[in-house]
C-alpha positions as CSV (number, residue, x, y, z in Angstrom):
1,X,28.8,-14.7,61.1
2,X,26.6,-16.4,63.4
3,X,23.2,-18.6,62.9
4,X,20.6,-19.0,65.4
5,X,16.6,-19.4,65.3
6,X,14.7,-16.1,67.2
7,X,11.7,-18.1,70.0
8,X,8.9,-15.4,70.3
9,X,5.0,-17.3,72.0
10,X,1.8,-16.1,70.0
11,X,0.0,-13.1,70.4
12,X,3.4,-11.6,71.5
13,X,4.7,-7.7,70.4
14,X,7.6,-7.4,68.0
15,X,9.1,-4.1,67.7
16,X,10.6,-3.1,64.7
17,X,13.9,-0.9,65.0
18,X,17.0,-0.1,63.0
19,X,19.5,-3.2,61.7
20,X,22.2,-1.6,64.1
21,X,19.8,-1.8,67.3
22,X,19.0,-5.2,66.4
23,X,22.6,-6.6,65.5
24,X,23.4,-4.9,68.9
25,X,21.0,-6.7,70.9
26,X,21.3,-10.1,69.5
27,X,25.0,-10.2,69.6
28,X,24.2,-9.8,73.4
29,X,21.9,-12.1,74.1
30,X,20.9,-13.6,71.2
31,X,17.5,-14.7,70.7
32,X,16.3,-13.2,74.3
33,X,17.3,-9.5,72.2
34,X,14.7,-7.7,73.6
35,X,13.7,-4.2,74.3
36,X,13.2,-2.7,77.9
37,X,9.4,-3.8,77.6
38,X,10.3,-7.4,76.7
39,X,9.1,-7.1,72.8
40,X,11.1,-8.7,70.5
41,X,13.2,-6.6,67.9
42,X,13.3,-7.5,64.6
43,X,14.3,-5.2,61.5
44,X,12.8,-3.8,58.9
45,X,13.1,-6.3,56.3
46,X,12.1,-9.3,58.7
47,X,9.0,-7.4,59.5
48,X,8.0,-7.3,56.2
49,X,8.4,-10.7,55.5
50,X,6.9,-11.1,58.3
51,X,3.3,-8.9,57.1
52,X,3.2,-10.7,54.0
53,X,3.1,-14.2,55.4
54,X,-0.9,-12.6,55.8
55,X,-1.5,-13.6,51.9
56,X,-0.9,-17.4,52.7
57,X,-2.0,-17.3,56.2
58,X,-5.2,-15.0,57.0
59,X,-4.5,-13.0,60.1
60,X,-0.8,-14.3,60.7
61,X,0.2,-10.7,62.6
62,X,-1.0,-7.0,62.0
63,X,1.3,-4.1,61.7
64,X,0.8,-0.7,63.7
65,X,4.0,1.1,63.3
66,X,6.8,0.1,64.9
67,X,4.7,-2.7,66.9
68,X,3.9,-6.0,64.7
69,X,0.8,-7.9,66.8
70,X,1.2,-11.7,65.8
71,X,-1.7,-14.3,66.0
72,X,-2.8,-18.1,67.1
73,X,-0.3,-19.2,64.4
74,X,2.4,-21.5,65.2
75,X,5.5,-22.9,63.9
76,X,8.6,-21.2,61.7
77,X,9.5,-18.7,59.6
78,X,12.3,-18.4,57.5
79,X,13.7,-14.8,58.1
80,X,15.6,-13.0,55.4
81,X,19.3,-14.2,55.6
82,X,22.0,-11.3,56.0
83,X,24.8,-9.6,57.9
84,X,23.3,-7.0,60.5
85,X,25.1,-4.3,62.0
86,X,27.3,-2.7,58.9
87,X,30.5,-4.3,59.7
88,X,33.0,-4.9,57.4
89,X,34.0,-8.5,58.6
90,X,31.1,-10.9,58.6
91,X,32.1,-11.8,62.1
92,X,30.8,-8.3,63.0
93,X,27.1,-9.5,61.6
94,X,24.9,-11.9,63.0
95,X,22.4,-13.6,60.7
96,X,19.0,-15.0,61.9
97,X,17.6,-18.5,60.0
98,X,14.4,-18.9,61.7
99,X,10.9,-17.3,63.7
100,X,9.9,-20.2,65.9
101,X,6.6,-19.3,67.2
102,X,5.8,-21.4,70.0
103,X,2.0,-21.8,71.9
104,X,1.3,-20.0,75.1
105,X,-1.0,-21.3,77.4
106,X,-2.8,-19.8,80.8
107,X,-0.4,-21.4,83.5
108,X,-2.4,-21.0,86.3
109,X,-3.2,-18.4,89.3
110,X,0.4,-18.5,89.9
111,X,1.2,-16.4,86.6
112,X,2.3,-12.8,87.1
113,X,1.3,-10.0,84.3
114,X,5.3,-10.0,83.6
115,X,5.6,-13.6,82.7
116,X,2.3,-13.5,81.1
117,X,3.8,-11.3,78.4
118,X,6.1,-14.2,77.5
119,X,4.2,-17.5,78.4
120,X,2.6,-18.7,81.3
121,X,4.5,-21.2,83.7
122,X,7.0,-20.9,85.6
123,X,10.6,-21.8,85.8
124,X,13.3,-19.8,83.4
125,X,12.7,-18.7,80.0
126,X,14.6,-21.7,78.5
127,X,12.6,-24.1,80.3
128,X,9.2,-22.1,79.4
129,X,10.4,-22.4,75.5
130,X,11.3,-26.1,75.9
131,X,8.0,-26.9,77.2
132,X,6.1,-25.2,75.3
133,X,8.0,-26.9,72.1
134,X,7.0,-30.2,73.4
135,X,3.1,-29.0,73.6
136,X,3.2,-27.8,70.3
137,X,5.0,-31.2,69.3
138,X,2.2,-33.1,71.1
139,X,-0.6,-31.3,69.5
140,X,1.0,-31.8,66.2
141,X,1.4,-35.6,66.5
142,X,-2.4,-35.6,67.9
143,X,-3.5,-33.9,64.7
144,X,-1.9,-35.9,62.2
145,X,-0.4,-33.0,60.5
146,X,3.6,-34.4,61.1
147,X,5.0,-37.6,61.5
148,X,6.5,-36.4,64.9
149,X,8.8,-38.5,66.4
150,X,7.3,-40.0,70.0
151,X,11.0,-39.9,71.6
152,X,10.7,-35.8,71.1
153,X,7.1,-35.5,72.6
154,X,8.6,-37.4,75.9
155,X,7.8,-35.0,78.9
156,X,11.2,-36.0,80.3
157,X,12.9,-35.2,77.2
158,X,15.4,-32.9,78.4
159,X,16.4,-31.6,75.3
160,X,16.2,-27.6,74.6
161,X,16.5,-27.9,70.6
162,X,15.1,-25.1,68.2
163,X,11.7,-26.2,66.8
164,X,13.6,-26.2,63.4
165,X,15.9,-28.9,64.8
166,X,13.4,-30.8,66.2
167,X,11.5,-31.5,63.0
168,X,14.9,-32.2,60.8
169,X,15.1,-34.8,63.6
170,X,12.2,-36.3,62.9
171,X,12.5,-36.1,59.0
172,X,16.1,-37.5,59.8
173,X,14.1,-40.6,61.6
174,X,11.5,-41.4,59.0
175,X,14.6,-41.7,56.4
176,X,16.2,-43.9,58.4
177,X,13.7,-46.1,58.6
178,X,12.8,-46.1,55.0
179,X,16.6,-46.7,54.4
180,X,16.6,-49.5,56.8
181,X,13.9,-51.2,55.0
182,X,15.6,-51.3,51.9
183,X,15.8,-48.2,49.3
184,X,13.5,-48.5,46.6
185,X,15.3,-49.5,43.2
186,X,14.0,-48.8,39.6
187,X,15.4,-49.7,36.4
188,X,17.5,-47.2,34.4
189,X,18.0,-46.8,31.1
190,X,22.2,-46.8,30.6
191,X,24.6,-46.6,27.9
192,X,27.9,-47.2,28.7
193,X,31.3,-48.8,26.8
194,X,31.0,-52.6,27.8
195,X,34.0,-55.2,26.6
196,X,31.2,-58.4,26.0
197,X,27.5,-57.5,25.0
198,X,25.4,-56.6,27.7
199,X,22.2,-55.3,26.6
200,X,21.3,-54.0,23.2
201,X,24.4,-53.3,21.1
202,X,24.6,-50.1,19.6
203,X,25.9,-50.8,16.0
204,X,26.3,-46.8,14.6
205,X,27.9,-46.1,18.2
206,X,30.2,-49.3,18.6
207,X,31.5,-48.7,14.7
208,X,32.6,-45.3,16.0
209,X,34.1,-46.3,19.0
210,X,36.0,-48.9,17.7
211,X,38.5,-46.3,16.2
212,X,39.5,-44.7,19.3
213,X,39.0,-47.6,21.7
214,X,38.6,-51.4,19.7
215,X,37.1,-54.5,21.3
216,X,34.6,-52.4,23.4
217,X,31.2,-52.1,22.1
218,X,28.6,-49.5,23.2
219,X,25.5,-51.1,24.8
220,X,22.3,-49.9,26.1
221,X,20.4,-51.8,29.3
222,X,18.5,-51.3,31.9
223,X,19.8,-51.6,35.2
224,X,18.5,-52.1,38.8
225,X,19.6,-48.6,40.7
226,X,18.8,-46.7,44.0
227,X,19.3,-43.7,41.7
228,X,15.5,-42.7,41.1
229,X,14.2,-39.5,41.8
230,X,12.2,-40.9,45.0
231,X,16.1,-41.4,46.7
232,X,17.1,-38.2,45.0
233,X,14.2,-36.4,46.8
234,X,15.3,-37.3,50.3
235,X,18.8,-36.8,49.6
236,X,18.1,-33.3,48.6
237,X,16.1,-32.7,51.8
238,X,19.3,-34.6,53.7
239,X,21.6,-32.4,52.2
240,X,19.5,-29.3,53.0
241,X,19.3,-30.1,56.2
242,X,22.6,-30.1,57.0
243,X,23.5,-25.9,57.9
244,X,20.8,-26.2,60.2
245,X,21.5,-28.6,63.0
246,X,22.2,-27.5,66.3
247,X,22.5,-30.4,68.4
248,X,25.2,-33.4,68.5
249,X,22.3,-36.3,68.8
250,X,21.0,-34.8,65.1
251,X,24.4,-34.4,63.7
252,X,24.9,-37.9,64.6
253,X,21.2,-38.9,62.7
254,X,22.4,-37.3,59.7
255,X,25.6,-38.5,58.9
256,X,24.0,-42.2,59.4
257,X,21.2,-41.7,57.0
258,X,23.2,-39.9,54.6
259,X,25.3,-43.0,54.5
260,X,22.8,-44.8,53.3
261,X,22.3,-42.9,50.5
262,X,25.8,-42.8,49.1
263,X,24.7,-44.1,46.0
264,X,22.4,-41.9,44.6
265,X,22.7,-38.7,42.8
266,X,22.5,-35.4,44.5
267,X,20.8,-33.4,42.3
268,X,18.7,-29.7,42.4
269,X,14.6,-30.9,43.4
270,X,12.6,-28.2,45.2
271,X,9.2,-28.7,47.1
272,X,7.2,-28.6,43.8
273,X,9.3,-31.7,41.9
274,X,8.7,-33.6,45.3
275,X,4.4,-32.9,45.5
276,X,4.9,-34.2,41.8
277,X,6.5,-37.6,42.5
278,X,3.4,-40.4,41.6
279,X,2.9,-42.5,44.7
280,X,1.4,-46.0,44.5
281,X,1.8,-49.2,46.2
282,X,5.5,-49.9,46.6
283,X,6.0,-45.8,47.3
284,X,3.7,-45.9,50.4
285,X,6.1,-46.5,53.2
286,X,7.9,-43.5,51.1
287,X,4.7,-41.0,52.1
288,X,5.4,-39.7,55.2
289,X,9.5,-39.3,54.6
290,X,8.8,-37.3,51.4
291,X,6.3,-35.5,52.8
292,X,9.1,-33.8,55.4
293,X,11.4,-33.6,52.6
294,X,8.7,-31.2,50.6
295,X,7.8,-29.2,53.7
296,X,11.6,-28.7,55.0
297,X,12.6,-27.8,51.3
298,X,9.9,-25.6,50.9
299,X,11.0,-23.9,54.4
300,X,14.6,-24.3,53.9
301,X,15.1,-22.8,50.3
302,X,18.3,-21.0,49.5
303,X,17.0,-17.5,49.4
304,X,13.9,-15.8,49.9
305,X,11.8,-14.4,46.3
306,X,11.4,-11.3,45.8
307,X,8.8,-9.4,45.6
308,X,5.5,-9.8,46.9
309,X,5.7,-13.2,47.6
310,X,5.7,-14.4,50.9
311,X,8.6,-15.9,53.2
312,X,9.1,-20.0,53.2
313,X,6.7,-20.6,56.2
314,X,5.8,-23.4,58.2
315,X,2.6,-22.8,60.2
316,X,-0.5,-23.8,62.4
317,X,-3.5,-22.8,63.1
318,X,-3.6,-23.6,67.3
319,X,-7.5,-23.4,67.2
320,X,-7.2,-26.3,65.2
321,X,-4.9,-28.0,66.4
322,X,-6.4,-27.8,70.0
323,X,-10.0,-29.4,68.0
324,X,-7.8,-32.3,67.7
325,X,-6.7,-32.8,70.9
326,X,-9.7,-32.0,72.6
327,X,-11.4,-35.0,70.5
328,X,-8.6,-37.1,71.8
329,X,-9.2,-36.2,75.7
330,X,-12.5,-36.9,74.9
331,X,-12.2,-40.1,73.4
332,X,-9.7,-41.5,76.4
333,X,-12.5,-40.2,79.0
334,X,-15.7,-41.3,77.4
335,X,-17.7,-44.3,79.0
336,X,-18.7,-47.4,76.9
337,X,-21.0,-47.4,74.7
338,X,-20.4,-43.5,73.6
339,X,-18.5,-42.7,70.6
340,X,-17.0,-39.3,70.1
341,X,-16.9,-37.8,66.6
342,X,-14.8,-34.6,65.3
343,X,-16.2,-32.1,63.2
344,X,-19.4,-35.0,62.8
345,X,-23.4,-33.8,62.0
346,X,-23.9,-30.8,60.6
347,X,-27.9,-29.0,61.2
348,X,-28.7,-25.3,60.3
349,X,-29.8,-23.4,63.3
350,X,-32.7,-21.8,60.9
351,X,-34.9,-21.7,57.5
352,X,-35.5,-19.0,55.3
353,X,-38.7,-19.6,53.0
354,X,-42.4,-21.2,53.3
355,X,-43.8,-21.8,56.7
356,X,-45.6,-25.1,58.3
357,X,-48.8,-23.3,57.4
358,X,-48.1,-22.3,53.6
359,X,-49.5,-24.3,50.5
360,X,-47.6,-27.1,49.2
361,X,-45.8,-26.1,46.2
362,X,-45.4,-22.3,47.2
363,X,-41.7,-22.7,47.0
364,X,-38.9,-24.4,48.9
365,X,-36.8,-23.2,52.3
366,X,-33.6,-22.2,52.5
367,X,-31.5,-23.0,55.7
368,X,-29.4,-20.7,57.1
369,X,-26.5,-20.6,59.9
370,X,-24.9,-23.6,59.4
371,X,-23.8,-25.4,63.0
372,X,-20.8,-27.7,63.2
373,X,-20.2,-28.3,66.8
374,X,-15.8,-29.2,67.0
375,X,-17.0,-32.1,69.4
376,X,-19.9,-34.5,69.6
377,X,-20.4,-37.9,71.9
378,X,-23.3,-39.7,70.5
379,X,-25.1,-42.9,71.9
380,X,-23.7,-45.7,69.9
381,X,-27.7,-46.8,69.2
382,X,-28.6,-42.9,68.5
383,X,-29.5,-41.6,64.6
384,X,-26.8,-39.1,64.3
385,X,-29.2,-37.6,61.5
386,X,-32.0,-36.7,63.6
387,X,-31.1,-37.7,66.9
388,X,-29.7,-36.0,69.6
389,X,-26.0,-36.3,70.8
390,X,-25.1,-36.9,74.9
391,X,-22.9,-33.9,75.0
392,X,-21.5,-31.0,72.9
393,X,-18.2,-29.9,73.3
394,X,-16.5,-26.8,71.6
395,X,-12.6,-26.1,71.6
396,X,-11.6,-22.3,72.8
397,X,-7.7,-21.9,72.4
398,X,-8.0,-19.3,75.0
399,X,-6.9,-18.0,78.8
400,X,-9.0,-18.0,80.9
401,X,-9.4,-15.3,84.4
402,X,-10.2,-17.5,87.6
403,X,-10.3,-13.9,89.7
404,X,-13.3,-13.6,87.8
405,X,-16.4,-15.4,89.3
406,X,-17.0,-16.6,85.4
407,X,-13.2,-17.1,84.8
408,X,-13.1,-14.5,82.3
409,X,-15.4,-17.1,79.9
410,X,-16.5,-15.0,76.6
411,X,-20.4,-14.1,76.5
412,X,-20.5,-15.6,73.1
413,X,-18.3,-18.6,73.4
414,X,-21.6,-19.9,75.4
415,X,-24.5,-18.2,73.5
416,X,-22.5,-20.4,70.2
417,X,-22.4,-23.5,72.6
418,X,-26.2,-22.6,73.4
419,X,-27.5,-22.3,69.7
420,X,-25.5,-25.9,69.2
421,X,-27.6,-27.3,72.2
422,X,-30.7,-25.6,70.8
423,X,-30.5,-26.8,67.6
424,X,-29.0,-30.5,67.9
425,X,-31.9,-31.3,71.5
426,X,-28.5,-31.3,73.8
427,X,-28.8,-30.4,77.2
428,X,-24.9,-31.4,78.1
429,X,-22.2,-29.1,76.8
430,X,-18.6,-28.2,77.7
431,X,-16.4,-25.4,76.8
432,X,-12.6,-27.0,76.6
433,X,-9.7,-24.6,77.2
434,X,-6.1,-25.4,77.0
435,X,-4.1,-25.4,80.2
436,X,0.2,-26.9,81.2
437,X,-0.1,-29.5,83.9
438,X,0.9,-28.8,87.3
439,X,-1.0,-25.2,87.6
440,X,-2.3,-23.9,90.0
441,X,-6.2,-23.6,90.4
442,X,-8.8,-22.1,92.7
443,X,-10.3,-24.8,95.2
444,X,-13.6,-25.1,93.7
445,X,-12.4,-25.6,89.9
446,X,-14.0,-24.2,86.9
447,X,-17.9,-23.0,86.5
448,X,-20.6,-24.5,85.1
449,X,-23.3,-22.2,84.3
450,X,-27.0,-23.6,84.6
451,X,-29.4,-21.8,82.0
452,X,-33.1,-22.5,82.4
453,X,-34.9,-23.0,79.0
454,X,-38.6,-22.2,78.1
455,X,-39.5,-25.6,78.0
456,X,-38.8,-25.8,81.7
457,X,-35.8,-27.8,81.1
458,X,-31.9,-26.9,82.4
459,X,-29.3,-26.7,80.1
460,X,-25.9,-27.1,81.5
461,X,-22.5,-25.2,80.0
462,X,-19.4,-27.0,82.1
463,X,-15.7,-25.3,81.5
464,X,-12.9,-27.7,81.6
465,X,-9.0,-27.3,81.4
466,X,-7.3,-29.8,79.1
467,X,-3.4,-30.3,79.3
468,X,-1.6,-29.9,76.5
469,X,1.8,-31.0,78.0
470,X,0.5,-34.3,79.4
């Protein structure tokens, strides 16, 4: 029986079909099994677990028959583990481990309706899915949400690991480097047979003993031991770990840090018992290794519950993502003297209740339709309570048309951008879209649309392309 991850982009098509269709097709070409219209096949069972990943994660996919519609959510999936195709050998099955669900991204004028359907770029499919792995990577590391190692974010990496293997890598990397500062130690409480006191003796014990085995005494102590349940936490992630890995360069990580741990306990811990462990001062440089340990435990559990409850999942929201990203293009671009602020001042766009003209003590206003622009660049000498910023910029994790003499930008996407310029006395704002380096463009570039105000003022809307590869 064979193990390999599935790579599907969001907002693909899966199509659901018998086990034997699918065993057939993967067993061909393994995780390019696709029908004649390029969807994906999965089975009946994976598409399940598949629909009710929707209770944990709003709007993950939608199921219309056979066709299963997935969303702006990236990341993995743990599929339901099992022999496909009815053979009697369990060489005649092949059994899936993961759903990577990688971000695709408008390549450029160059993109053809065919590739479209997969991602845009160009190049082979395995080169599309590397790249797009090291985008998602990128975006990840920008938001803070993983410890991602830099050396897998490289643009010349030119490794083509699953996504699964990429993160045990970078768990893998943050226990080494707590090993190789020294594994935290706490005392112990031990009882053991002892031939001089050590400790505190025992008497009832030691009486006992001395029948079967004299001139040992039982003693209790506390001893200094890497056998806590911090070590025993990352050993169980270690050990986990280990069915998964794909590549040489991560076998070769894991049998180094799992030398290191050679003296502590394996023992059963799930995700939960890891959230519980208390952190304080001497756990910190612990935070980040144990906080792979309880996502990849969570992800990787031994089998899937039954039931309603949903599939071991380990997902982002790209729209997100993309907010923090954006912030950091902005921040390396902005001129002195401007600081940018994510997700900063928060105004309503209106008031429900008195007006100017009623009597004072008539009752109190209620604001409504709160505006929190993704983006803001304020004066460093402006009141961000009742000033007004330099610019507005809001995040669309969309594609864009350049045929299109407004590049296929969304009506509402600037009457939104408009009610933030309104509201917060902007006259600047841009609409940032994600785009892969290297594509190709019209001449003139993106749009910016001019919209004249009542005041007699001009309000300006400017589309820019941000690389997410880069």
């Amino acid at each position: 029986m064979s193990r390999f991850s599935l790579a599907v982009f969001e907002r693909e098509c899966l199509r659901v079909a018998t086990d034997e269709q699918v065993a057939r097709q993967r067993q061909l070409a393994r995780e390019f099994s696709r029908d004649d219209n390029e969807a994906l096949l999965v089975t009946e069972a994976e598409a399940s677990t598949l629909v009710k990943l929707n209770s944990v994660q709003r709007g993950f996919c939608v199921r219309e028959g056979e066709r299963i519609a997935l969303s702006m959510h990236c990341g993995l999936v743990r599929l339901p583990s099992g022999r496909l195709g009815g053979g009697a050998s369990p060489k005649s099955g092949v059994e899936v481990t993961t759903l990577e669900i990688l971000p695709k991204v408008w390549g450029g004028m160059g993109e053809t309706r065919a590739n479209a359907a997969s991602l845009a770029g160009t190049g082979s499919r395995p080169e599309r899915l590397a790249r797009a792995r090291r985008a998602l990577l990128r975006l990840l590391q920008c938001g803070e949400n993983l410890p991602i190692s830099p050396i897998d974010v490289a643009p010349q990496a030119p490794d083509r690991a699953p996504l699964l293997d990429l993160f045990i890598r970078s768990f893998l990397r943050e226990a080494l480097r707590v090993a190789k500062g020294g594994l935290l130690t706490r005392y112990v409480e031990t009882v053991d047979d002892q031939s001089v006191l050590r400790g505190r003796l025992l008497l009832v014990e030691s009486e006992r003993l001395a029948a079967s085995r004299p001139g040992l005494w039982r003693c209790l102590r506390d001893d200094l031991s890497l056998d806590n349940p911090y070590n025993q936490a990352l050993l169980a992630a270690i050990e986990r770990c280990r069915p998964h890995l794909r590549k040489r360069s991560t076998e070769r990580l894991w049998l180094e840090a799992r030398a290191f741990f050679s003296d502590v306990s394996l023992v059963r811990i799930d995700a939960e018992s890891v959230a519980k462990l208390k952190r304080a001062r001497e756990t910190t440089r612990y935070n980040e290794a144990l906080r792979w340990a309880q996502l990849l435990l969570d992800l990787l559990s031994p089998s899937l519950a039954a039931g309603s409850s949903p599939a071991p999942a380990l997902l982002f929201n790209m729209e997100t993502l993309f907010e923090h990203w954006v912030a950091r293009h902005e921040r390396a671009n902005a001129p002195e003297g401007i600081a940018v602020q994510l997700k900063g001042a928060v105004r309503c766009l209106a008031t429900i209740g008195p007006t100017i003209d009623a009597p004072s003590g008539s009752g109190r206003a209620i604001q409504a339709f709160r505006l929190m622009p993704d983006v803001q660049l304020w004066s460093e000498k402006t009141d961000r309570r009742a000033g007004s910023p330099q610019a507005i910029v809001d995040a669309k994790w969309k594609e864009l048309r350049p045929a299109r003499p407004d590049w296929g930008v969304d009506e509402s996407d600037v009457r939104q951008v408009l009610a933030y310029m309104i509201r917060f006395g902007c006259r600047q704002a841009r609409l940032a879209y994600p785009i892969l380096s290297g594509a190709e463009l019209p001449p003139e570039g993106p749009p910016t649309f001019w919209i004249s105000l009542n005041c007699g003022e001009t309000a300006s809307v400017e589309v820019t392309l941000v690389p997410i590869d880069a």
